[in-house]
BAPABA-971195 format. One record per residue: residue in three letters; y, z, x of N, C-alpha, C in turn. Coordinates in pm, whole numbers. Example, Ala and Ser with C-alpha at 12.3 -4.5 7.8 and 13.67 -1.06 7.14 Angstrom:
<nodes>
NODE    aa     n_c2     n_c3     n_c1    ca_c2    ca_c3    ca_c1     c_c2     c_c3     c_c1
NODE   ALA     -569      780     1319     -450      780     1230     -330      780     1320
NODE   SER     -225      708     1285     -106      714     1367        3      787     1290
</nodes>
This chain:
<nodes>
NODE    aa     n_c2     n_c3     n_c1    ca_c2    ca_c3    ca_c1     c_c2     c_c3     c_c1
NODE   UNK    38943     9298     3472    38977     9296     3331    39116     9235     3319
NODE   UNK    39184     9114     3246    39258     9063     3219    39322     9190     3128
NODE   UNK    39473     9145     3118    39556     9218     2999    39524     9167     2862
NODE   UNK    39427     9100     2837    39417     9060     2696    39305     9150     2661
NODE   UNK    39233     9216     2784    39096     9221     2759    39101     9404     2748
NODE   UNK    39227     9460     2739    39251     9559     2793    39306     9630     2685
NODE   UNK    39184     9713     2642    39167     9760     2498    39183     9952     2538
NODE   UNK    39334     9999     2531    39312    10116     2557    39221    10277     2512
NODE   UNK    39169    10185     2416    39041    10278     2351    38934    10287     2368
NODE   UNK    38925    10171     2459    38759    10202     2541    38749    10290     2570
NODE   UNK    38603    10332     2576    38580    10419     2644    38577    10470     2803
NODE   UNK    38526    10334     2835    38492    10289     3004    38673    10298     3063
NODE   UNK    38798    10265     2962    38905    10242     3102    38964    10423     3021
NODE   UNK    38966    10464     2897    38985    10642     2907    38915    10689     3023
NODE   UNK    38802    10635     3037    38689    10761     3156    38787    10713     3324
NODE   UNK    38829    10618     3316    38870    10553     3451    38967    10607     3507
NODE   UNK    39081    10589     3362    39241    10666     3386    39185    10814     3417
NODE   UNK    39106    10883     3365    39078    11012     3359    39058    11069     3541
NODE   UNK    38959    10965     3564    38871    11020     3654    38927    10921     3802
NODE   UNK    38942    10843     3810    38996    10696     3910    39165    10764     3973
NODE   UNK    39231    10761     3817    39403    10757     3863    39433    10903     3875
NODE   UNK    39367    10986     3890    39413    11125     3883    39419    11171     4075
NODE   UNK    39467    11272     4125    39506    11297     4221    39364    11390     4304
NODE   UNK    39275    11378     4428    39178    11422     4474    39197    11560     4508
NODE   UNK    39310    11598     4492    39367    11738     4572    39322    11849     4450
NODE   UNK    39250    11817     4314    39247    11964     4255    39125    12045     4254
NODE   UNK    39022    11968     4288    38927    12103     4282    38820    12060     4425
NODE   UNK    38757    12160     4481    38712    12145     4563    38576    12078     4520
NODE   UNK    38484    12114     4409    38383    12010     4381    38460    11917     4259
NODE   UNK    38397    11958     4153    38385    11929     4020    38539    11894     3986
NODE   UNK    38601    11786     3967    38762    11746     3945    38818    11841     3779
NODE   UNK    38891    11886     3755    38922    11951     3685    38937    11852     3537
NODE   UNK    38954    11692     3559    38973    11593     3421    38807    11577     3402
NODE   UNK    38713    11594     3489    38592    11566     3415    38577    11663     3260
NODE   UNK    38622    11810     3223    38570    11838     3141    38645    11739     3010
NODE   UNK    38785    11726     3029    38802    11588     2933    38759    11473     2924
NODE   UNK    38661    11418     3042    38587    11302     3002    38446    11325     2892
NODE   UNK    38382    11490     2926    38251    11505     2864    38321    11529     2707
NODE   UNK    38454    11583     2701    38516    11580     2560    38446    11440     2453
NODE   UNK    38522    11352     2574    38532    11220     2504    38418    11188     2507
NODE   UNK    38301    11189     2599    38184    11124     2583    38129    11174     2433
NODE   UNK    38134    11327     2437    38038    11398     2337    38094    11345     2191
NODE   UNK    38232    11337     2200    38296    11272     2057    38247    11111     2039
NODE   UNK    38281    11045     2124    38249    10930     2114    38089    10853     2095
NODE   UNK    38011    10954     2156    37886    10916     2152    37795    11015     2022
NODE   UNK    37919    11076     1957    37811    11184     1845    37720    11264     1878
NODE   UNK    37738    11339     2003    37622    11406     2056    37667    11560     1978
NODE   UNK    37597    11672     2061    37604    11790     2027    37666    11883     2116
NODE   UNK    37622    11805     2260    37652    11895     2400    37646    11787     2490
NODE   UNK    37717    11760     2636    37740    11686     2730    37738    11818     2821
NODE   UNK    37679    11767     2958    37739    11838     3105    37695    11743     3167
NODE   UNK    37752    11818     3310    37720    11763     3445    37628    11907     3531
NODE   UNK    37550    11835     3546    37461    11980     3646    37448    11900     3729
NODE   UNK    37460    12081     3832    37401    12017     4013    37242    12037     4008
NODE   UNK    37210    11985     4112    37028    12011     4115    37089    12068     4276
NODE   UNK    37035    12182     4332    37078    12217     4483    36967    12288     4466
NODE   UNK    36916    12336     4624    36820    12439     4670    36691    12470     4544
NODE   UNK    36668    12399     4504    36560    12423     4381    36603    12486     4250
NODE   UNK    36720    12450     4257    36816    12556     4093    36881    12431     4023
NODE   UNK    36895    12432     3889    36974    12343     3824    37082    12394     3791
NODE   UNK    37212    12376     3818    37322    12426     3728    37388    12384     3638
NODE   UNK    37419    12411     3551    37565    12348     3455    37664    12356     3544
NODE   UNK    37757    12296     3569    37867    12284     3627    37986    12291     3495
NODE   UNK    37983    12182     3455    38110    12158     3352    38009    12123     3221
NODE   UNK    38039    12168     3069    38003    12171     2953    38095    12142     2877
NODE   UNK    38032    12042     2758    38100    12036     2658    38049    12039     2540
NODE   UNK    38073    12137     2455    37921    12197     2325    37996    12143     2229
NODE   UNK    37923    12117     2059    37989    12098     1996    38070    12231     1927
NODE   UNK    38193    12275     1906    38218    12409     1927    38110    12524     1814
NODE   UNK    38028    12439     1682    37967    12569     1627    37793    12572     1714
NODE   UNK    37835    12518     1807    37691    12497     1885    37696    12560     2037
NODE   UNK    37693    12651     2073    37760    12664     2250    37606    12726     2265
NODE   UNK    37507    12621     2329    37405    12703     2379    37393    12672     2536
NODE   UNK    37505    12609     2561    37487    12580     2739    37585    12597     2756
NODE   UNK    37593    12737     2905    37751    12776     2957    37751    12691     3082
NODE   UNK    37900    12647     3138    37923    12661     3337    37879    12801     3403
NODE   UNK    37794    12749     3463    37697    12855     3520    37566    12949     3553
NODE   UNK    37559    12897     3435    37425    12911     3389    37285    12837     3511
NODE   UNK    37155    12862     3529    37090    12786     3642    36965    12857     3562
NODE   UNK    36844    12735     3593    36739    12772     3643    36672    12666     3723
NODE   UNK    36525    12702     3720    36444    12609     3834    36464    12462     3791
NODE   UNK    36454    12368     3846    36455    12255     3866    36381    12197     3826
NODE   UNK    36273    12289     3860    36141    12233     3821    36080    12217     3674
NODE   UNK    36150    12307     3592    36150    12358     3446    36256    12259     3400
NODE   UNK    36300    12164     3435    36441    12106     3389    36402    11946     3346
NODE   UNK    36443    11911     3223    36448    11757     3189    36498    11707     3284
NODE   UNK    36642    11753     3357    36692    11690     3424    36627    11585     3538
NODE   UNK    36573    11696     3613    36459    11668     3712    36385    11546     3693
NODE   UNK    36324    11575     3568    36211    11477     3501    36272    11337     3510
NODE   UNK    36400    11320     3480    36477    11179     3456    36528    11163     3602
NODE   UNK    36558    11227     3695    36587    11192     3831    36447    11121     3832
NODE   UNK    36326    11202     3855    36209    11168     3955    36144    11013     3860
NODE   UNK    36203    10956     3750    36105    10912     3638    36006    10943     3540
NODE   UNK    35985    11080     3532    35889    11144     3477    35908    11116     3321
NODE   UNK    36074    11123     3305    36148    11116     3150    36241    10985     3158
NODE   UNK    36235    10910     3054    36336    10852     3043    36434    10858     3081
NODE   UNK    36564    10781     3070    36730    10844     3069    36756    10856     2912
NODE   UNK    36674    10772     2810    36742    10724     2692    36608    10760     2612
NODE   UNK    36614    10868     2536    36519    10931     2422    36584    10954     2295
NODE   UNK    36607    10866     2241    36641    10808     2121    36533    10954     2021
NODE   UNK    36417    10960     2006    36360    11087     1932    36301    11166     2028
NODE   UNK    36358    11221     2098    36285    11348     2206    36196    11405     2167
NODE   UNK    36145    11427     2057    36050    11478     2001    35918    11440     2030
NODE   UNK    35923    11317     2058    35783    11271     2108    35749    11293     2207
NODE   UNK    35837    11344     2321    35795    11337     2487    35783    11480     2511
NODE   UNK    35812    11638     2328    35796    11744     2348    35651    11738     2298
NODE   UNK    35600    11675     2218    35486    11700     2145    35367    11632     2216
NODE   UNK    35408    11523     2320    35298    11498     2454    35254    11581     2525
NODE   UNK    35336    11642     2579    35347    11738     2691    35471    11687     2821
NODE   UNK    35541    11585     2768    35556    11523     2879    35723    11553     2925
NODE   UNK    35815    11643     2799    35890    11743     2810    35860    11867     2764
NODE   UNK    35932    11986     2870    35882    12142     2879    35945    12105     2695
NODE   UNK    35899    12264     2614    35943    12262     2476    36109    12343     2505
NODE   UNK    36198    12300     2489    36335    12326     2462    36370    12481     2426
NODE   UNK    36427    12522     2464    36509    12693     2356    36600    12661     2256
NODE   UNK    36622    12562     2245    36656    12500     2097    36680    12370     2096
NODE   UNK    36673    12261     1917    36628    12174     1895    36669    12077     1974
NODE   UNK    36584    11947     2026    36672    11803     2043    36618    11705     2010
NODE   UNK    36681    11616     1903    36666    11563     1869    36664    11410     1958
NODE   UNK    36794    11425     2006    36820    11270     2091    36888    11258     2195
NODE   UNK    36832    11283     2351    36870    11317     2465    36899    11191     2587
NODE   UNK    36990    11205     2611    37030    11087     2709    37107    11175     2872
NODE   UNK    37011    11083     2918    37073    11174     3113    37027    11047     3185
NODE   UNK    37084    11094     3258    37178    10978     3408    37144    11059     3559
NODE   UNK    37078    10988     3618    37163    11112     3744    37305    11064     3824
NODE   UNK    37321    11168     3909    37504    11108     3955    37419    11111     4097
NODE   UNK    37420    11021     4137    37386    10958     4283    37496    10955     4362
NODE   UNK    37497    10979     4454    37626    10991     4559    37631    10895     4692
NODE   UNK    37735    10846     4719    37736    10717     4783    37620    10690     4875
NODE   UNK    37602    10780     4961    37471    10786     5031    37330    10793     4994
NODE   UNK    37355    10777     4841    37180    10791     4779    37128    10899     4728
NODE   UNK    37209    10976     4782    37120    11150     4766    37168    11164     4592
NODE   UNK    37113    11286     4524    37127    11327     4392    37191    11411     4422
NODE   UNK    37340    11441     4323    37411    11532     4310    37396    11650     4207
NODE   UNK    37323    11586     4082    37283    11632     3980    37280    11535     3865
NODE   UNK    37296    11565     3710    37292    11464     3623    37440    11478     3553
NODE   UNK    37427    11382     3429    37518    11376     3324    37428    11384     3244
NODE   UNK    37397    11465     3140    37326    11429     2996    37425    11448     2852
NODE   UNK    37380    11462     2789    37411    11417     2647    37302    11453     2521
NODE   UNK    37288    11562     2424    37192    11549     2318    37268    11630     2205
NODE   UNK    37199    11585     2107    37226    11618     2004    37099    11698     1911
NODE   UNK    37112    11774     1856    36997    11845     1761    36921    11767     1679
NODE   UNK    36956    11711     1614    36901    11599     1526    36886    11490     1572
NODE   UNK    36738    11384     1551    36766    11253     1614    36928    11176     1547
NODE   UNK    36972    11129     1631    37102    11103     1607    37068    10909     1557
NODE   UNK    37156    10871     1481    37113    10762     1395    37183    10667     1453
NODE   UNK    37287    10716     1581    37417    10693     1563    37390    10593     1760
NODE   UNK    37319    10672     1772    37272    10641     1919    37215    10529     1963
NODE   UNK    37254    10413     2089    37225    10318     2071    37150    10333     2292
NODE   UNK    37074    10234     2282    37052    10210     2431    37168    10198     2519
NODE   UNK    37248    10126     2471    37378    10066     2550    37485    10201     2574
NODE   UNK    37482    10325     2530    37502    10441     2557    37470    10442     2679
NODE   UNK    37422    10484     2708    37269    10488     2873    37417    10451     2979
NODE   UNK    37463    10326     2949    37563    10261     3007    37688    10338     3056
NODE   UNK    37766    10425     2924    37871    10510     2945    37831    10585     3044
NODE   UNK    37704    10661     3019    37683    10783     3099    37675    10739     3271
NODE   UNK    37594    10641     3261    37593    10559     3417    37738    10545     3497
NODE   UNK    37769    10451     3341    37979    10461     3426    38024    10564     3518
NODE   UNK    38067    10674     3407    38098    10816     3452    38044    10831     3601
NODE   UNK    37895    10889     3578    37836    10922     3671    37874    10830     3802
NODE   UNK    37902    10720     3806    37954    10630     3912    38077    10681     3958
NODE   UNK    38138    10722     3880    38331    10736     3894    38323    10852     3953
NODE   UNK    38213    10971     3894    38202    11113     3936    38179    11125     4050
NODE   UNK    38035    11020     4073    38009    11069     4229    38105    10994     4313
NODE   UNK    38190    10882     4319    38262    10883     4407    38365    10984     4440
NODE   UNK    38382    11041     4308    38479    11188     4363    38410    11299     4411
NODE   UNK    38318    11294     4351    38221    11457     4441    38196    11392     4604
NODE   UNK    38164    11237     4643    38119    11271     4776    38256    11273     4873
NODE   UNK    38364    11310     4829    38502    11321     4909    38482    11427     4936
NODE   UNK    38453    11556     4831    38452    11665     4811    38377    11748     4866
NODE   UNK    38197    11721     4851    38106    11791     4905    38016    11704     4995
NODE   UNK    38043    11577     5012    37984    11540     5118    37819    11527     5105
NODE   UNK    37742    11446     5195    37607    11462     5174    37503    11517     5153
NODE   UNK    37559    11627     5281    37500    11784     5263    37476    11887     5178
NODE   UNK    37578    11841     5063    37552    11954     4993    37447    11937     4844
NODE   UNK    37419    11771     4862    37312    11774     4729    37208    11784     4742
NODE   UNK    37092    11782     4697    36916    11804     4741    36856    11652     4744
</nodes>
């Protein structure tokens, strides 16, 4: 990127400074500036809720969350099966990454039905240098969101690139499924 081209409001060089220039020494997985990147994603992309979940040993976790604050229906920590998980579905191909009206892939059969609404769901997985899955990045909002474009798909990919090069310093190969 040239200095002409170097627009400090992107989104892509905020997620970079965030996640790139920050120091490897603070957390043993999960870097402590990711929950300010899902800030910015969830603002910037008009969603409702952003995380990062691990997929390990057949459990999905939230790791880091970012809800919209009159909305907190996903905590850090929280887990269930894997198998019950969109997430999953968009690792293996089963689901899209980019469901612009989720509604259609609940009323197929082809997503489990939700514990509450989504309208417009976007997930990534975070692949780790060696290939393996670490878990995802997603993104949804309650309402189909009007606001939501394909080229989104993109941010979340970014991230997830920047992320897993910091998780595989951290946890290494071994520790994803």
């Amino acid at each position: 990127m040239t200095p002409a081209e170097y627009e400090p409001d992107d989104l892509e060089v905020q997620i970079a400074e965030l996640l790139v220039a920050t120091s490897d020494a603070a957390d043993k997985e999960i870097p402590s500036q990711v929950q300010s990147v899902l800030k910015l994603l969830r603002d910037r992309l008009g969603m409702d809720v952003v995380f990062v979940s691990q997929i390990k040993d057949g459990r999905r976790t939230f790791m880091v969350v970012d809800n919209r604050p009159d909305f907190t229906v996903i905590k850090p920590g929280l887990s269930d099966p894997v198998e019950e998980t969109w997430c999953q579905r968009v690792v293996d191909g089963r689901l899209p990454e980019v469901m612009k009206d989720a509604t259609q892939y609940i009323k197929s059969g082809d997503a489990p039905p939700p514990a509450f609404p989504i309208g417009t769901h976007l997930s990534t997985p975070v692949r780790l240098v060696d290939g393996s899955v670490y878990g995802t990045i997603c993104c949804f909002s309650q309402a189909q969101s009007k606001h939501a474009e394909a080229r989104d798909i993109d941010k979340l990919r970014y991230t997830a690139s920047l992320l897993a090069a910091k998780l595989f310093s951290r946890v290494g190969p071994d520790s994803s499924s």
